[in-house]
N, C-alpha and C positions, 0 to 999 in steps of 0.2 A: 387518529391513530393510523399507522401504517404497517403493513404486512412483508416483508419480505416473501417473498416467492423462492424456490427452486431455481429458479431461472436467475436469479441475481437482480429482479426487479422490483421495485417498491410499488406498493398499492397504496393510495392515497385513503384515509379514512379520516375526514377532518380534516385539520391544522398541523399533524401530528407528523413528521416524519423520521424516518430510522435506514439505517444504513444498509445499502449495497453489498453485496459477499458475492464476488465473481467467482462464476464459474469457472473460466480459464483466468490465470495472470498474466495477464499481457504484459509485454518488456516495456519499458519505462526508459528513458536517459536520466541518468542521475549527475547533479552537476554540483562539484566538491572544490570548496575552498581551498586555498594551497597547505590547509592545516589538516585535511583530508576531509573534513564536517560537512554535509550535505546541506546543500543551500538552495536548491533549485530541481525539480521537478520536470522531464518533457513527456507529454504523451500529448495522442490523440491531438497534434500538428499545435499544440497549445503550450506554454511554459507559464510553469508558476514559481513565483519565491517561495521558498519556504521554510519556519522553523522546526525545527525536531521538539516536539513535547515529552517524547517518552523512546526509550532504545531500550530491547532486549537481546539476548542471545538464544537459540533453538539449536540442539545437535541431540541426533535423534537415529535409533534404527542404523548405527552404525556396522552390525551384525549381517544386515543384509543390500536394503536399499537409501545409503546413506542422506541425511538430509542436515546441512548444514546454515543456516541461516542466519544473519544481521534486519531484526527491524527496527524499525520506524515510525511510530505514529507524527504525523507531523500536521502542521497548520499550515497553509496560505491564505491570499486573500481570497480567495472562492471556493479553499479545499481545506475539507478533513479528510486524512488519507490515512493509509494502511499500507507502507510498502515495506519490500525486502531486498537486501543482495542476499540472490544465491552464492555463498564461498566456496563451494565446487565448480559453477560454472564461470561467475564471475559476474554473473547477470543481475541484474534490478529487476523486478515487478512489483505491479501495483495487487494486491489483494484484496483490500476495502474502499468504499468510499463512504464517508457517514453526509446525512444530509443534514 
């Protein structure tokens, strides 16, 4: 079994592991078919393919400090992830990693 931490890091207990929740989301490249669909993944000097498993939408707290969001769970071959575009800034980040 494994523990998440505060910190965003996994604690090995056994065989068992469980997902990453960053503390900060780092910007990501996101790299879009000519149909606009996310196809590919850069971060951390690394690219992965990837497909999209699941898309949500988040618009939230418009009132004050707005939060507009597109996600993403998607798969590659070495990744389960958790990303977003920011649709205020324009930006991509990565928010989860599952193990």
């Amino acid at each position: 079994m494994a523990l998440a931490t505060g910190g965003g890091d996994v604690r090995n207990f056994g065989d068992v592991r469980m997902t990453r929740l960053l503390r900060e989301h780092p910007l990501v490249d996101a790299e879009l078919d000519v149909a606009g669909h996310l196809v590919a993944i850069r971060w951390n000097g690394r690219r992965e393919a990837v497909e999209v498993c699941n898309h949500w939408r988040v618009e939230e707290s418009w009132w004050r400090d707005p939060i507009a969001r597109d996600y993403f769970k998607v798969v590659g071959r070495t990744w389960l992830a958790l990303v977003y575009l920011d649709r205020l800034a324009g930006t991509w980040h990565l928010e989860r990693l599952y193990d």
